[in-house]
N, C-alpha and C positions, 0 to 999 in steps of 0.2 A: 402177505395177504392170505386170509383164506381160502380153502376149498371153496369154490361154486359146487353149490346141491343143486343135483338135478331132480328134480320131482313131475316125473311120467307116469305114479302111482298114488291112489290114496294112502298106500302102505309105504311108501316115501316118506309123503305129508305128514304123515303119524309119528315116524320114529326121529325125524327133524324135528317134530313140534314138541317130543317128549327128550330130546336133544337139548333142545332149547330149555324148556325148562326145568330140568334138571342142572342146567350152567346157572339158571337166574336163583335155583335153592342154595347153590354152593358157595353163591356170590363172585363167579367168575365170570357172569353177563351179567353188565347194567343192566337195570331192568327197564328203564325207557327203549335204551336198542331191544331188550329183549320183548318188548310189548309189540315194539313194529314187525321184527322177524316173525312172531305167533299172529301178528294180525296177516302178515304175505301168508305163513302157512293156510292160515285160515281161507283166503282169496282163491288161493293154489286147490285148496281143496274142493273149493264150490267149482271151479275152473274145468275141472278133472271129471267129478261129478256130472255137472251141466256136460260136458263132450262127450262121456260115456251113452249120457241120456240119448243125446243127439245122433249117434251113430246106431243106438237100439233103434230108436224111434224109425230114423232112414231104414234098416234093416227090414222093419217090418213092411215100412211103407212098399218098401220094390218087391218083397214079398207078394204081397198083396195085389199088384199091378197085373199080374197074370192069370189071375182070377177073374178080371175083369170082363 
């Protein structure tokens, strides 16, 4: 079986996704598996993204509390 990838990074997500399809150039990933792997990449990435956001946003927010 293979490695589990862990992606805790956009820059994870990037070098799995260029992983990826550099195996589906070579013809050593199907390219149906490999469409769903770059579609999780992709999910992973918005995932990553949106919780980064989320934790800026919070930052500011309590930031800002003590001004009040």
């Amino acid at each position: 079986m293979a490695a589990v990838r862990r992606f805790k990074t956009l820059e994870d997500t990037r070098k799995a996704l260029a992983a990826f399809l550099r195996a589906i150039e070579k013809g050593t990933l199907d390219k149906d598996k490999g469409r769903v792997l770059i579609y999780g990449c992709n999910t992973m990435a918005s995932l990553i993204r949106d919780s980064e956001i989320e934790a800026r946003l919070e930052a500011l927010e309590n930031g800002t509390k003590g001004d009040e």
